[in-house]
ZAMARGU-4260 file (C-alpha; in steps of 0.2 Angstrom, whole numbers, plus 5000, padded with zeros to 4 digits):
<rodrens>
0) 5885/5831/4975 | 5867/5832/4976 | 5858/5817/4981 | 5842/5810/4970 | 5832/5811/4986
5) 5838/5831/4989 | 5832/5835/4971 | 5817/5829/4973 | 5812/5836/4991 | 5807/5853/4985
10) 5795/5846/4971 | 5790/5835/4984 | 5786/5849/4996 | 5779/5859/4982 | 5766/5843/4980
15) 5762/5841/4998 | 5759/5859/4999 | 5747/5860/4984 | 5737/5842/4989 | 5733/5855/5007
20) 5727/5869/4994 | 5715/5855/4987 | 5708/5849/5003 | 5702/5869/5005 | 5684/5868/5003
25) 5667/5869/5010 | 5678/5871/5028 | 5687/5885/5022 | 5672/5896/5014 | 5660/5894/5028
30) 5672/5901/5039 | 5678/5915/5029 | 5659/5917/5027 | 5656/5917/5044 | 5662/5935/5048
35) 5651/5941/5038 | 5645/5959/5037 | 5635/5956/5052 | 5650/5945/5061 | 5661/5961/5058
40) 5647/5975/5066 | 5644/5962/5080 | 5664/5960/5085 | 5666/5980/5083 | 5653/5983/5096
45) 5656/5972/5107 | 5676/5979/5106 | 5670/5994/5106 | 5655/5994/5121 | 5667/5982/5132
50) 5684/5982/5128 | 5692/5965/5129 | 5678/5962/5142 | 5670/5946/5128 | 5689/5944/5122
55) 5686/5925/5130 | 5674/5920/5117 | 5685/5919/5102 | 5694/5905/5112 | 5679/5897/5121
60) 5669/5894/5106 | 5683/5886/5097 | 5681/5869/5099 | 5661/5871/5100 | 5661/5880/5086
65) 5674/5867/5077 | 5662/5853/5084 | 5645/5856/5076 | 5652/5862/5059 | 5661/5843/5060
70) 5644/5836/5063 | 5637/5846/5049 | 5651/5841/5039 | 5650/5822/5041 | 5632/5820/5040
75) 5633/5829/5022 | 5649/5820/5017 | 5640/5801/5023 | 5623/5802/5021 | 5628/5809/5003
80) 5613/5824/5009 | 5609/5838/5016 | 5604/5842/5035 | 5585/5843/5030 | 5584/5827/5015
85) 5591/5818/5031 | 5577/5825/5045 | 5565/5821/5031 | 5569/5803/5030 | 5570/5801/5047
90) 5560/5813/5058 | 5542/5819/5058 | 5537/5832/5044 | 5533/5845/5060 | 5550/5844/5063
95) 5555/5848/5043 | 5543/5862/5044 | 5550/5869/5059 | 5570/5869/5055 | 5564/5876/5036
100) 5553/5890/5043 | 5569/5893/5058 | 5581/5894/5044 | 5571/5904/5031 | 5569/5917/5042
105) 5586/5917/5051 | 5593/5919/5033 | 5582/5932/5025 | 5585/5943/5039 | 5603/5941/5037
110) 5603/5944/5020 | 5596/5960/5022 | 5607/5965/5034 | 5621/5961/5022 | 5613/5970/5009
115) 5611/5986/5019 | 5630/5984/5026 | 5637/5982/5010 | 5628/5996/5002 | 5631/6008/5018
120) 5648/6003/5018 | 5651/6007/4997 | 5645/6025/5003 | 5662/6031/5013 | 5669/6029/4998
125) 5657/6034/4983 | 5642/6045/4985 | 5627/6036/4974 | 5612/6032/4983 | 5610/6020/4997
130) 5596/6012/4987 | 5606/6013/4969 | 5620/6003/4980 | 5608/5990/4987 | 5600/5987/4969
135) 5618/5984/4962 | 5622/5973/4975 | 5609/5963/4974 | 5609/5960/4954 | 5627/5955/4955
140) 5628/5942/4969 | 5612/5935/4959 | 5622/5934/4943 | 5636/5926/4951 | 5627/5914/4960
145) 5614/5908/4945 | 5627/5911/4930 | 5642/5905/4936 | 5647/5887/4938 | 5652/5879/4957
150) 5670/5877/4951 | 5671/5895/4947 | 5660/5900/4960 | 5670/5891/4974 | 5685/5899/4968
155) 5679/5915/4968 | 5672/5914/4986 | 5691/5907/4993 | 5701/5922/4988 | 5688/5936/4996
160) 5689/5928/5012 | 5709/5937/5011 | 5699/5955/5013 | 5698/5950/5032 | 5718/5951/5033
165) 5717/5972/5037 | 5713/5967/5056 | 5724/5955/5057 | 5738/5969/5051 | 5729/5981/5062
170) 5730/5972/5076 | 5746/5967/5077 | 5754/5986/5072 | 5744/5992/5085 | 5754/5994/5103
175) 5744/5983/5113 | 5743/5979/5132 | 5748/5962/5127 | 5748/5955/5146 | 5728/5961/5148
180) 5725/5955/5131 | 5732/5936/5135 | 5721/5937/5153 | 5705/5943/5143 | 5709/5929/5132
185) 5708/5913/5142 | 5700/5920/5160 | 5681/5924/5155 | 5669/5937/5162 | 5651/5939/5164
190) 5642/5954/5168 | 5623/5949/5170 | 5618/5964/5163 | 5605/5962/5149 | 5617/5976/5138
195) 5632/5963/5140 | 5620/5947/5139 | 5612/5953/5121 | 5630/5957/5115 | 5635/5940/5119
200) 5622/5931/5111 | 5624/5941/5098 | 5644/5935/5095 | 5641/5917/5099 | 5625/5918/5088
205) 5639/5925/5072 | 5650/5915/5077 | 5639/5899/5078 | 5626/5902/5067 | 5613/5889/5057
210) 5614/5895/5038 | 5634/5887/5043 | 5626/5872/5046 | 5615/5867/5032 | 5628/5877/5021
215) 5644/5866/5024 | 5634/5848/5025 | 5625/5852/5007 | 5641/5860/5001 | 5652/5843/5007
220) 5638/5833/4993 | 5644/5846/4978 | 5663/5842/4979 | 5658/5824/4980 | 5645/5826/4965
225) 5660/5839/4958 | 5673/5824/4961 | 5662/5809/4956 | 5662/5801/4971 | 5648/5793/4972
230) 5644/5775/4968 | 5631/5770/4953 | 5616/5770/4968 | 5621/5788/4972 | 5627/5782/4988
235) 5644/5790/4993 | 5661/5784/4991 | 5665/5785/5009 | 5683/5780/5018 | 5692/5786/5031
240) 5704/5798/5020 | 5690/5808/5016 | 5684/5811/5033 | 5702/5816/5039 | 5701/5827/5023
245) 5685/5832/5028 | 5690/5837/5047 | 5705/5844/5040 | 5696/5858/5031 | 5682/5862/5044
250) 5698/5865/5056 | 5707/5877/5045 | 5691/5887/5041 | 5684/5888/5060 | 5701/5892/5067
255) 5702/5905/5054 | 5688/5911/5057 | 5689/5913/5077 | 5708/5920/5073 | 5699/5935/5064
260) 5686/5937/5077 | 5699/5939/5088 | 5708/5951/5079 | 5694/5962/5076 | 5687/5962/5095
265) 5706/5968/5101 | 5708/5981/5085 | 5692/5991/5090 | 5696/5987/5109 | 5710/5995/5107
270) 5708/6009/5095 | 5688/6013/5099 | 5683/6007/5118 | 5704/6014/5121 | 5700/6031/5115
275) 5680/6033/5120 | 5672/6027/5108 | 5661/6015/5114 | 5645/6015/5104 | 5645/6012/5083
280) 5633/6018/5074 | 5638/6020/5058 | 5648/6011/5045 | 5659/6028/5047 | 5662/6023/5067
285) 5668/6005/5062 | 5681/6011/5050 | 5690/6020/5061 | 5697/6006/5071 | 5707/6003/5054
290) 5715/6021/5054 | 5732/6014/5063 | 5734/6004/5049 | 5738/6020/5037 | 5740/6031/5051
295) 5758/6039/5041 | 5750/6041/5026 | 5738/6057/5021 | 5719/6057/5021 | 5721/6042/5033
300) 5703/6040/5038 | 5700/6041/5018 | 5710/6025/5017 | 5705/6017/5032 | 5687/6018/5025
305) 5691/6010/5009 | 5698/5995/5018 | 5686/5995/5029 | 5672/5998/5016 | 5683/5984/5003
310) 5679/5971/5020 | 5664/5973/5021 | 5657/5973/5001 | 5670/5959/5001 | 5663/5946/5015
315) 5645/5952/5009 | 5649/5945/4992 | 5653/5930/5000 | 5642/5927/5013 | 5623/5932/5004
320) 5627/5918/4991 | 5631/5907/5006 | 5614/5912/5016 | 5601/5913/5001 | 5609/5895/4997
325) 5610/5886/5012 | 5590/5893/5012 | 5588/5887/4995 | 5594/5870/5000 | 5584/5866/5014
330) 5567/5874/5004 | 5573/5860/4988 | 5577/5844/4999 | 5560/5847/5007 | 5551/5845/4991
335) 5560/5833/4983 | 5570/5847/4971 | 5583/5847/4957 | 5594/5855/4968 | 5614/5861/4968
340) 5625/5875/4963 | 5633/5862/4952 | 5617/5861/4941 | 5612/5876/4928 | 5598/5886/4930
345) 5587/5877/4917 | 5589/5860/4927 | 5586/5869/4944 | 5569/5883/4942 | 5566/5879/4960
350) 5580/5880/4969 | 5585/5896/4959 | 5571/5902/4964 | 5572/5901/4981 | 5587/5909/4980
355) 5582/5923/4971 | 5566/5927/4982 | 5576/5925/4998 | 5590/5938/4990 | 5575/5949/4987
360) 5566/5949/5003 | 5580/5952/5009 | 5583/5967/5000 | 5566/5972/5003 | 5570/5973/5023
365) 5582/5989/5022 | 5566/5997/5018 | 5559/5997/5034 | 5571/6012/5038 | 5582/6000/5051
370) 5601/6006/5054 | 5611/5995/5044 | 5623/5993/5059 | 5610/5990/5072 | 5603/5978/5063
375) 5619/5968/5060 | 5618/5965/5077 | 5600/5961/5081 | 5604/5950/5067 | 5617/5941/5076
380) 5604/5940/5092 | 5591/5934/5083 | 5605/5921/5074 | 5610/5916/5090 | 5592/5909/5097
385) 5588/5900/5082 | 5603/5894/5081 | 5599/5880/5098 | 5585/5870/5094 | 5594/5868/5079
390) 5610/5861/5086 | 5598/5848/5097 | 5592/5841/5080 | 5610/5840/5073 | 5617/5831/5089
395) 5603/5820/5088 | 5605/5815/5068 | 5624/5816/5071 | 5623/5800/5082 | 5611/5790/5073
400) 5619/5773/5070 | 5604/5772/5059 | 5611/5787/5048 | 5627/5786/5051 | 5633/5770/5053
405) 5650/5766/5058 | 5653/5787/5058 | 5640/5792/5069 | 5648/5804/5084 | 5661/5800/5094
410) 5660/5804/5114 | 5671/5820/5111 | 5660/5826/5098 | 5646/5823/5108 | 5652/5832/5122
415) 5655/5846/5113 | 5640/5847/5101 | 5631/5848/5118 | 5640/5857/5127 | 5637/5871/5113
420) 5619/5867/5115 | 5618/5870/5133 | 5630/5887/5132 | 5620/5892/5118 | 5601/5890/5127
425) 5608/5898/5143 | 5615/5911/5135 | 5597/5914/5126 | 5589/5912/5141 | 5599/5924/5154
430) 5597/5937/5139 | 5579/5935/5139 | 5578/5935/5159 | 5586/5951/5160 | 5575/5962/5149
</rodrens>
């Protein structure tokens, strides 16, 4: 006979398991964001041009990575803010002007990289015109990021970050030389070569990259607007439960995210750099390190470019909303804006507006004649530089006992916040040594 206890346990698992779904948020989106379009072009080549020879950076970025997207994080979820409301309290207004102008035009760039990746991408599998694409792209991540509420929007962006699982599948179908693959992992190696060097800004620039930073602590202020937890003076509803839920979902969504970067560094290692193929130039190139995945089936490399191409279009969705907002946010705070994806678009001109002028510079950029996949990368590059004087400012703010009170950084998170600095700026500088 059944126990009252043993009826209950798998409702109770069922419970548990759908109070983890919740704590999925802001953590989880700005990771999947993260390998973006130009996240997935700078992994490929770097597979591609040097085999597992970056392999290391996946793991090694980790914890930095992890760290600086905690900071972020907190500094949203305390101060009941964003990054640059925060700087403008506290810091000169040079210093506001500066991290606007670095993150305005770190985003706008990378929106038109997106853009152009999506839209390059849609033509393996339909033949309309590059621009046609492009137009259509544009008008509908507008639409869904003006029109559709943060509840339903939030929702949306959750389940395209799945379209990243084909590498994952790839790469473990694949037979791989498992034992060089482990030793790539955790040993590094460095050439200082300024081929190798721009490469790897590139990948630590995707991988730690500043429209994360302002997206995941202004993003951590709409759940807790969404959730009313905020007291009658606006000031958050802080305790220690929401910080662990808080750390929780950043967790989940960076060691997602450095699990695909993984992933798709040893699929086109294996199927591209394996077999020759050590330079991508084309969306066409990229695809074909998915043709193992449907490798028995016919018109293969038809397949593998609509999975590759469904990747792509996906993760862009996701990941222009993410830059033009972040952009948005940081352009609002500075002038005192309604701001928020929470608010309609009546209550909010300004911060729409940002939003849809960054979406549409952006879109403007493909026109300069650039290769989308080329500029993907330079995208990453250029990702990567901004990306350290930006983390100074963070770590700085992050350990304010001013701002943060009893929250302010820990001596891990310190480390580590300035550790990424420091690998970050070296990185930066040997590139720029080498030219």
């Amino acid at each position: 006979m059944e126990t009252k206890t043993e009826k209950k346990s798998p409702r109770h698992s069922t419970r548990r398991f759908s109070r983890f779904l919740r704590i999925l948020g802001p953590g989880l989106i700005t990771g999947a964001a993260d390998d973006d379009p130009s996240g997935i072009a700078t992994y490929s080549q770097t597979g591609a041009q040097f085999g597992y020879g970056q392999l290391w950076t996946a793991l090694f970025t980790l914890p930095l990575m992890t760290a600086i997207q905690e900071a972020c994080a907190r500094i949203g979820l305390v101060t009941g803010k964003g990054i640059t409301s925060v700087v403008k309290e506290h810091y000169h207004k040079y210093i506001v002007v500066g991290v606007i102008a670095l993150v305005l035009i770190a985003n706008t760039i990378n929106i038109g990289a997106d853009i152009g990746a999506m839209a390059a991408a849609a033509q393996l599998i339909i033949p309309v015109n590059f621009v046609i694409l492009m137009l259509l792209f544009t008008a509908v991540i507008l639409v869904l990021e003006i029109f559709t509420s943060y509840k339903t929007y939030a929702r949306i962006l959750k389940w395209l970050a799945l379209s990243l699982a084909s590498y994952v599948i790839t790469a473990l179908i694949v037979h791989e030389p498992w034992r060089q693959i482990l030793y790539a992992t955790f040993i590094p190696h460095i050439r200082l070569t300024f081929a190798f060097l721009f490469i790897i800004t590139g990948v630590i620039g995707t991988t730690i990259t500043p429209y994360m930073f302002f997206w995941e602590a202004d993003e951590e202020v709409e759940e807790e607007k969404e959730h009313r937890l905020m007291h009658k003076d606006g000031k958050p509803k802080i305790t220690r439960r929401s910080i662990r839920r808080m750390r929780w979902d950043n967790f989940i969504g960076m060691l997602s995210s450095n699990a695909i970067t993984w992933c798709i560094i040893v699929t086109t290692a294996t199927v591209l750099y394996g077999h020759g193929i050590t330079n991508i130039a084309t969306s066409a190139d990229a695809a074909k390190a998915l043709e193992p995945l449907v490798r028995t089936f016919p018109h293969a490399g038809f397949i593998a470019k609509i999975i590759f191409a469904f990747g792509v279009i996906g993760l862009g969705l996701l990941a222009v909303p993410v830059l033009s907002g972040s952009a948005s946010y940081a352009v609002a705070e500075a002038f005192n804006w309604k701001e928020g994806l929470n608010l309609k678009f009546k209550r909010a001109h300004g911060f729409y507006g940002v939003i849809t002028i960054a979406t549409l510079i952006g879109l403007l950029i493909n026109f300069l004649g650039m290769n989308p996949i080329k500029a993907l990368v330079i995208t990453a590059v250029i990702n990567g530089v901004v990306a350290v004087p930006l983390i100074f400012l963070i770590a700085k703010v992050a350990n304010n006992e001013k701002i943060m009170g009893e929250f302010k950084s820990g001596k891990l998170s310190n480390a580590l916040i300035w550790l990424t600095f420091i690998a970050m700026g070296a990185a930066a500088i040997a590139m720029f040594a080498t030219i």
